[in-house]
N, C-alpha and C positions, 0 to 999 in steps of 0.2 A: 504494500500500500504506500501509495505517496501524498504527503499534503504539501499543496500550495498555498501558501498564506502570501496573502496582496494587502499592501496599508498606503494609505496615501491620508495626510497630516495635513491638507491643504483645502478649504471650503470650498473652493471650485475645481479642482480634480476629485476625482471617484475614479473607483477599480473594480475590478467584476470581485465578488466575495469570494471567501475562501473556498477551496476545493479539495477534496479527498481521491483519488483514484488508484484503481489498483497498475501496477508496472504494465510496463511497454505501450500505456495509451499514449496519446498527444493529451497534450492540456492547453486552452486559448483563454489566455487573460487579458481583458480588454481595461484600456486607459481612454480615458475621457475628461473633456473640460469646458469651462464657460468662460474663459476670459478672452478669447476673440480671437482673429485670424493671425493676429500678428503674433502670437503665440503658436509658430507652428514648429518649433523644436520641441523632441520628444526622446527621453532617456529612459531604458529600462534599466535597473539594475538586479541583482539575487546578491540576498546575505543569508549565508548559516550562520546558528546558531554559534556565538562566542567569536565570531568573524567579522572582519570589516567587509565594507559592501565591493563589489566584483562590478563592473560596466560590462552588460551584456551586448547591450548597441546604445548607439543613437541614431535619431533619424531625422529626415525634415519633410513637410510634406510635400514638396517639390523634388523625390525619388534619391536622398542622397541618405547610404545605407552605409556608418560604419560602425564594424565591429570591435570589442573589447576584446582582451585577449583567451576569451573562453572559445570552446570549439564550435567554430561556427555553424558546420552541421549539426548542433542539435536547438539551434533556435532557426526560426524566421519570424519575419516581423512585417506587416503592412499598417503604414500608415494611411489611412485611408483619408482622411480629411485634414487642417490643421489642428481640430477640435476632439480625434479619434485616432486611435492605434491599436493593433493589437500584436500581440507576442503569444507564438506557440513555442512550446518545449515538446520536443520530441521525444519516443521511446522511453517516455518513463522510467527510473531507476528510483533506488532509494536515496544516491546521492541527489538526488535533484530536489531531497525535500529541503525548503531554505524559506525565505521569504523574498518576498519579489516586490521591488519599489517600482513606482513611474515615475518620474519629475516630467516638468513643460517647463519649456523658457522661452523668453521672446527675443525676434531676432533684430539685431540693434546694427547700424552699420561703425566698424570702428572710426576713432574722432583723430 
C-alpha cells in the first residue's frame, strides 16, 4: 500500500486530498489556484518523512518542463492551464510514500 499525502499552506492553492493505493498503480494529484494568469509557474515537490523537500519538476504553462534530479521516468506532469497542473507518479512503490507539495509563483521579468 502507498499513501500520498498532498498539503498546500496557501488560501488560494488547493491539492487533490490525500490518497491511499495499493503498489504499481499510477496516482494523479492535481494542483490548482485562484490568483490569476500571471501566476502561471508551477512546482511540484515530494518530502519523506524526517527529509528535506526533493524538486520533482517545474513547469510553466507555456510547455516548459524541467526536471529535478529525481528519475524522471516515474513522474509526468501536464500543466494544463496557468491556474491547473497535474502530477502522476508512476508504478507505485512503497518508497514513493512521502508527501507531495505544489507551490505557484508568478512570473516577473528580471529589472
Amino acid at each position: 500500500m502507498c499513501k500520498l499525502c498532498c498539503f498546500a499552506d496557501v488560501n488560494d492553492v488547493t491539492q487533490s486530498p490525500n490518497i491511499m493505493l495499493p503498489g504499481k498503480e499510477n496516482a494523479t494529484l492535481t494542483c490548482s489556484h485562484t490568483k490569476g494568469d500571471t501566476y502561471n509557474r508551477m512546482y511540484w515537490f515530494r518530502q519523506h518523512q524526517g527529509k528535506t523537500m526533493e524538486l520533482i519538476v517545474y513547469t510553466t504553462s507555456f510547455d516548459t518542463v524541467e526536471f529535478g534530479k529525481l528519475e524522471k521516468t516515474k513522474y509526468s506532469v501536464n500543466h494544463e492551464s496557468a491556474a491547473k497542473g497535474v502530477l502522476t507518479v508512476k508504478n507505485l512503490e512503497s518508497e514513493d510514500n512521502a508527501l507531495y507539495l505544489c507551490a505557484v509563483s508568478e512570473h516577473s521579468e528580471p529589472e
